[in-house]
C-alpha positions in Angstrom: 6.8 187.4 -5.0 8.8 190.6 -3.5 12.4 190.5 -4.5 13.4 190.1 -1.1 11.9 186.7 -0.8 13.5 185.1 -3.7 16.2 186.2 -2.4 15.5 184.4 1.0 14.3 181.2 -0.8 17.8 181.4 -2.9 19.8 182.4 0.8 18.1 178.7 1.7 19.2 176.5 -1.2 23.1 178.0 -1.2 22.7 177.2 2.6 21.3 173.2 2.0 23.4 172.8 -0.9 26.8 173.9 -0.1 26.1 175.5 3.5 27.1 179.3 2.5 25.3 182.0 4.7 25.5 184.9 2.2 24.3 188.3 4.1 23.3 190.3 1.1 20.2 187.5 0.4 18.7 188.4 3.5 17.6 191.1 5.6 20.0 192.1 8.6 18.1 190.1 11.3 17.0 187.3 9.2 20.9 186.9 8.6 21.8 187.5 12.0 18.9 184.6 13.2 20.1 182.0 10.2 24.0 182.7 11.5 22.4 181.8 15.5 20.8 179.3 14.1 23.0 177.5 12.2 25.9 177.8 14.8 23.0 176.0 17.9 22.6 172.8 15.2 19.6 173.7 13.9 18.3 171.5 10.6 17.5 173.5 8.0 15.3 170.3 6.6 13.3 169.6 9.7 13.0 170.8 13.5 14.2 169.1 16.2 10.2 168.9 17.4 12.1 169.1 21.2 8.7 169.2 24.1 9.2 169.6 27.7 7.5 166.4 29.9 3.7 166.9 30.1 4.9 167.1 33.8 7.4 169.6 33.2 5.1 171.6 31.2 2.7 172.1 33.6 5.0 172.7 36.5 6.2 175.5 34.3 2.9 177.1 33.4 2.1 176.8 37.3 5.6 179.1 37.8 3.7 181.4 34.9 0.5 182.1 36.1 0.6 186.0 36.6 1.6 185.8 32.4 -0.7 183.4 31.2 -3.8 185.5 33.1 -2.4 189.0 31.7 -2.2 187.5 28.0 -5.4 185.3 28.1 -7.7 188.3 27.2 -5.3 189.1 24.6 -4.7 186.0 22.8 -8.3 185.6 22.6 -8.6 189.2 21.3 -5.6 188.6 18.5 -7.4 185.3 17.0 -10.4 187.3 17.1 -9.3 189.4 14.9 -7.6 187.2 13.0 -11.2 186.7 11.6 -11.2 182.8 9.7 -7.3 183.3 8.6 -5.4 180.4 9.5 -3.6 181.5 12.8 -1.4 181.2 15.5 -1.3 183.4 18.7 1.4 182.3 21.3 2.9 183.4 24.3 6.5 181.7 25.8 8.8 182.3 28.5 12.1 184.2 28.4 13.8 181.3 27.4 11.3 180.6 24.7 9.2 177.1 25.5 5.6 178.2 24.8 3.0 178.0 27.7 -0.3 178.7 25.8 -1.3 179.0 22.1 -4.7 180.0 20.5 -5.6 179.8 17.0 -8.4 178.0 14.4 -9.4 174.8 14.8 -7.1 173.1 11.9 -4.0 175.0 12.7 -4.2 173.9 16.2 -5.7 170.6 16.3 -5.1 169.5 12.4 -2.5 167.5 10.7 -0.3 170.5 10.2 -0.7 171.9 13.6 1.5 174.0 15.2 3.6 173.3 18.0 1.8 173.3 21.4 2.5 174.2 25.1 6.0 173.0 26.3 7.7 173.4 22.8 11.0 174.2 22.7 11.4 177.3 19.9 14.5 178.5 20.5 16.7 179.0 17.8 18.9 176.3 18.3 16.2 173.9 18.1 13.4 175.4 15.7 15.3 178.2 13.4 14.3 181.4 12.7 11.1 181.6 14.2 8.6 184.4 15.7 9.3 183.4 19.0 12.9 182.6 19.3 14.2 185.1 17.5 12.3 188.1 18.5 13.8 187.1 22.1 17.5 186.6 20.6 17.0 189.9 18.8 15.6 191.4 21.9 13.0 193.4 19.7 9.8 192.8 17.2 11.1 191.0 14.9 9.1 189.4 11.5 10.0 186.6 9.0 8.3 185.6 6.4 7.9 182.4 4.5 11.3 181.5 3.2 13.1 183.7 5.9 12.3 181.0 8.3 15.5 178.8 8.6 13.3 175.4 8.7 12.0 174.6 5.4 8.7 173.5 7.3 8.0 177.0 8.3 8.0 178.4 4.6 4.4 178.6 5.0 4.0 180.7 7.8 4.7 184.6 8.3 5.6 185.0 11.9 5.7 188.0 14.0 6.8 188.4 17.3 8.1 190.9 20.8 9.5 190.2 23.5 7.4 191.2 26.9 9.3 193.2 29.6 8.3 193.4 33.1 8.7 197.1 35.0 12.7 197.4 34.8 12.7 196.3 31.3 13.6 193.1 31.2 12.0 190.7 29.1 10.1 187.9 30.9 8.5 186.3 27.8 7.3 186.9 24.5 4.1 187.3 22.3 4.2 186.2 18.8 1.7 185.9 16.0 1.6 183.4 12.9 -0.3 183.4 9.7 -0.7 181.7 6.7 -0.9 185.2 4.2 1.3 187.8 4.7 -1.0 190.7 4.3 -2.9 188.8 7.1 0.1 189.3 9.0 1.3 192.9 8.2 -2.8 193.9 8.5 -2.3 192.2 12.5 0.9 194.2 13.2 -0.2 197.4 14.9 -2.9 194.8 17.0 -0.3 192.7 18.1 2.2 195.1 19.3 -1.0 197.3 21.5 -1.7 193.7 23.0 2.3 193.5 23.7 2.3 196.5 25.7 -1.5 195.5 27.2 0.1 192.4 29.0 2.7 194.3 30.2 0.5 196.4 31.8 -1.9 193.7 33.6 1.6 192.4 34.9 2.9 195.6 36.4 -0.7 196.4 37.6 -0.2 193.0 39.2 3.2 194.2 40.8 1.5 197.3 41.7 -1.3 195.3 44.1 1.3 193.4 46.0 3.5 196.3 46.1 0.3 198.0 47.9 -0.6 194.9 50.2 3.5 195.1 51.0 3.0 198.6 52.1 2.4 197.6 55.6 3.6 201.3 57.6 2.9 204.7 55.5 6.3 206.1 54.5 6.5 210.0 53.1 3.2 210.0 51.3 0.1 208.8 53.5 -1.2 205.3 52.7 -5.1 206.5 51.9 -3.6 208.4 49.4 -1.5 205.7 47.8 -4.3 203.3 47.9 -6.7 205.6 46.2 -3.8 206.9 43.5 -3.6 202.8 43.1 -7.3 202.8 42.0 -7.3 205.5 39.6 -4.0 204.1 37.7 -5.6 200.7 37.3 -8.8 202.1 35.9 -7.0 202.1 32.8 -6.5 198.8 32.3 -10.4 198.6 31.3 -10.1 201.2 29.2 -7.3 200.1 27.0 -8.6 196.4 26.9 -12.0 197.6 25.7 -10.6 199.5 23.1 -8.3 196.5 22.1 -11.4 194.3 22.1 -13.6 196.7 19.8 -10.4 196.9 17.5 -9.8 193.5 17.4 -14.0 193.0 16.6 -13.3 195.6 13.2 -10.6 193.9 12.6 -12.4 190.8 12.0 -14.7 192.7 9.8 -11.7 194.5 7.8 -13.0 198.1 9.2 -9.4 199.5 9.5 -9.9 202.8 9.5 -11.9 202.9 12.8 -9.4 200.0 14.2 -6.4 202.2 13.5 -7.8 205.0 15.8 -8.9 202.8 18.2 -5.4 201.5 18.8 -4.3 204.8 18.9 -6.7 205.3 21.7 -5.3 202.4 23.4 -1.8 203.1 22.6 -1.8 206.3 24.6 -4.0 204.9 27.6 -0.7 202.5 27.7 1.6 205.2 27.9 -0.4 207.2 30.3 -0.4 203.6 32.7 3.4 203.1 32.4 4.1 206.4 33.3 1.5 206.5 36.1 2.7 203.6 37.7 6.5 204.2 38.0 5.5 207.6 39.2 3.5 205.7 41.8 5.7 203.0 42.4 8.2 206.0 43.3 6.1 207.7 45.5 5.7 204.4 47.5 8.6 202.6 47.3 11.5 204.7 46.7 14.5 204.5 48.7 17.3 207.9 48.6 19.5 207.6 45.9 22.0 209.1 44.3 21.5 212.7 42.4 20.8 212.3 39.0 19.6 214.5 35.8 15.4 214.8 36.7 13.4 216.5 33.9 11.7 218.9 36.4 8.8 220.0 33.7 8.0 216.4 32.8 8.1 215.7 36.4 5.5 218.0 37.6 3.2 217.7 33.9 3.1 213.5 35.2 2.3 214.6 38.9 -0.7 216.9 37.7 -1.7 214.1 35.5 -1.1 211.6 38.2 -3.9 213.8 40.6 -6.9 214.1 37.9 -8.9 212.5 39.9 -8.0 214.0 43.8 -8.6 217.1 41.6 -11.7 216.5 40.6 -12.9 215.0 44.5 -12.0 218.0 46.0 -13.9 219.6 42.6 -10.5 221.8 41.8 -9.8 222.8 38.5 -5.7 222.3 38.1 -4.1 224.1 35.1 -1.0 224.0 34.0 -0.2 227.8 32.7 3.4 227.2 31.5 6.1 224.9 32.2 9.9 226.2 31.2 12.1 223.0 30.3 14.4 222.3 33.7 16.9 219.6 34.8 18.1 219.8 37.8 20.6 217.1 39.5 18.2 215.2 42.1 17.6 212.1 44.1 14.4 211.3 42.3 12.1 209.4 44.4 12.9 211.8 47.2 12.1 215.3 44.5 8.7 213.3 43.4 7.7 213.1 47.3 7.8 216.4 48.4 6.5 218.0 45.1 3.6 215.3 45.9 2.6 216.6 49.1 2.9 220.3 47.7 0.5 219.7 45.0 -2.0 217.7 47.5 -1.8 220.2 50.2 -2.4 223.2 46.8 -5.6 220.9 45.9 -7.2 220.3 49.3 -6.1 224.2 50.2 -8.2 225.1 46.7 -11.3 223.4 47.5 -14.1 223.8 45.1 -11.7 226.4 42.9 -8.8 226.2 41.0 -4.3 225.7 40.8 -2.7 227.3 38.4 1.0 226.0 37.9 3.5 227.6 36.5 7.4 226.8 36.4 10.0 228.8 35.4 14.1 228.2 34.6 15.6 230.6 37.2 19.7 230.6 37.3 19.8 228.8 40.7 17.3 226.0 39.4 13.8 226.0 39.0 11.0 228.0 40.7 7.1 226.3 40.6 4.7 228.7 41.3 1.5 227.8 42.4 -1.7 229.6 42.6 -4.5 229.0 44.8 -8.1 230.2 43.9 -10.7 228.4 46.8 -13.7 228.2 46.0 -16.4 230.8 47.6 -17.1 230.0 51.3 -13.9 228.1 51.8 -11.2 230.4 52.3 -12.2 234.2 53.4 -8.5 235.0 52.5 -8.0 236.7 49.2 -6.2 234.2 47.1 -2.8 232.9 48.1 0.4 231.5 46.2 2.9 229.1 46.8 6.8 229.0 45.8 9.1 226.0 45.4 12.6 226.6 44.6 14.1 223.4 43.2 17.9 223.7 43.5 20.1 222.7 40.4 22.5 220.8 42.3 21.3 217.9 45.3 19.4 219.3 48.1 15.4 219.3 49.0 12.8 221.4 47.8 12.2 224.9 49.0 9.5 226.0 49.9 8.2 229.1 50.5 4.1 231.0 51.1 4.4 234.4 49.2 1.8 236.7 47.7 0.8 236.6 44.2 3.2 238.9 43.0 6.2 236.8 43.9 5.2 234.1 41.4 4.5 236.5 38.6 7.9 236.1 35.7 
């Protein structure tokens, strides 16, 4: 056994015997979750075994339905891949009463089952625990055998993360409990992709009502938002598949090709995040007040963000070079009108190509577009465009110029 756990399992007999919490025994958050613990009341010998009514319970996963159908393809995929290992997915609420477990038949329905929906595991009640205390810690958090407060949980290593909705606050968690640790540490990199996969269904949940809530077109037309809606939550197949096929080699201890495929699935996730609080700006933004924008970063998401108007209107966009700006800008408002300036590039472009180009000028920032139509669309030789994004609060500027005027 590591040093570090005989450590833990000699932090838990000082404790029982003469109630010392000694911090060098145990790792920083497994101290910090035994000192919670032990100031809530928990019993180190036994857990308080606290359930919501069967009434209660249900009412509870009724208020939880947009969670329970975002993690339902996940849990499923985690005990997939837990393969015949003696398992435990969950998922709670924020205040850390599970609504729905999966795992093998003896771990849920056996003698030593584990708790079920409408169990209490917050720290107070249960210990240290992969649900509780990743939500007290507000972070993945693991514990293994003997780092569990509860003598009754020695068997079990327990990982868990707390699940945020779009401004970041958590709304529940996700945790993960096996009988080996290597079982455990091998399910890691699986369960924190599925994490960040529920978080996504959920937002792409927000995003549809957002867009059924859209009843009058604001700065940006509504087609457009509605079909920008689409091609965001295409994703959400594509990072579930990939989750699914790693969670298949998982079960057959091919980690090689699961690692990649979580990589995969990792960046889809990213890509989705981004995506949608880009588009959740261009709908729903209201003026704000001027703050630091990462000009480059904003235009490299917009580009990204119109792949696929792009590629209806057969344009080949390309970014040529993007100098690092911040300017001082109402965000929402900047992300509108360099929105309509790239549409109006692409549709302008038809069957050809945008190059895009910004550059730090003293004043701000200066985005240069060039438009190459197609043949047969524009008889004109090939035109540019010029933005001048101001440093300091004010709307873009833009002005039609030759080529030349967007050359450095």
């Amino acid at each position: 056994m590591a040093a570090w756990l005989e450590s833990a399992l000699e932090a838990g007999r000082l404790y029982r015997s003469i109630g010392a919490l000694e911090a060098e025994k145990l790792r920083p958050h497994v101290h910090r979750a035994w000192v919670r613990s032990h100031g809530g009341g928990a019993d180190p010998r036994r857990p308080k075994a606290e359930f919501l009514s069967a009434l209660d319970t249900e009412r509870l996963r009724e208020r939880h339905q947009d969670l329970l159908l975002a993690s339902e393809p996940y849990l499923h995929a985690l005990s997939l891949a837990s393969g015949e290992e003696r398992h435990a997915v969950m998922v709670g609420d924020a205040r850390a009463i599970l609504l729905d477990v999966r795992g093998d038949e003896q771990t849920i329905h056996g003698p030593e089952r584990v708790p079920g929906p409408g169990a209490l595991l917050e720290e107070s009640v249960c210990g240290a625990n992969g649900v509780g205390t990743a939500l007290a810690e507000d972070g993945y958090t693991e514990l293994v055998g003997p780092e569990h407060f509860i003598q009754g949980f020695h068997a079990f290593t327990c990982h868990g993360l707390p699940l945020r909705d779009g401004d970041g606050a958590a709304i529940g968690v996700l945790s993960l409990s096996v009988r080996r640790p290597e079982i455990g540490f091998r399910l890691r990199e699986i369960l924190l992709c599925a994490a960040r996969a529920i978080e996504m269904d959920l937002l792409a949940m927000r995003l549809e009502r957002d867009m059924d809530r859209l009843l009058t077109a604001r700065d940006v037309p509504m087609e457009d938002l509605r079909r920008l809606l689409q091609d965001i939550l295409q994703a959400r197949a594509a990072a579930r598949l990939r989750i699914d096929l790693a969670a298949d080699q998982l079960a057959g201890s091919v980690l090689a090709q699961t690692r990649d495929l979580l990589h995969l699935a990792a960046s889809v996730l990213r890509r989705f995040q981004r995506s949608a609080a880009l588009w959740r700006a261009l709908a729903l933004g209201e003026a704000a007040a001027p703050r630091p924008v990462a000009l480059d970063a904003l235009i490299r998401d917009l580009a990204e963000l119109l792949e696929v108007e792009s590629a209806v209107f057969n344009v080949t966009t390309s970014i040529e070079e993007l100098e690092p700006v911040v300017v001082q800008a109402d965000h929402d408002t900047l992300a509108r009108g360099l929105f309509r300036v790239l549409v109006s590039a692409i549709r302008t472009a038809r069957r050809g190509a945008v190059h895009l180009a910004l550059r730090a000028r003293p004043a701000g920032g200066e985005l240069c577009l060039t438009l190459s139509p197609g043949a047969g669309v524009a008889p004109r030789a090939p035109r540019s465009v010029r933005v001048l994004v101001p440093a300091h609060p004010g709307a873009p500027e833009r002005a039609a110029s030759d080529r030349s005027a967007c050359m450095a």
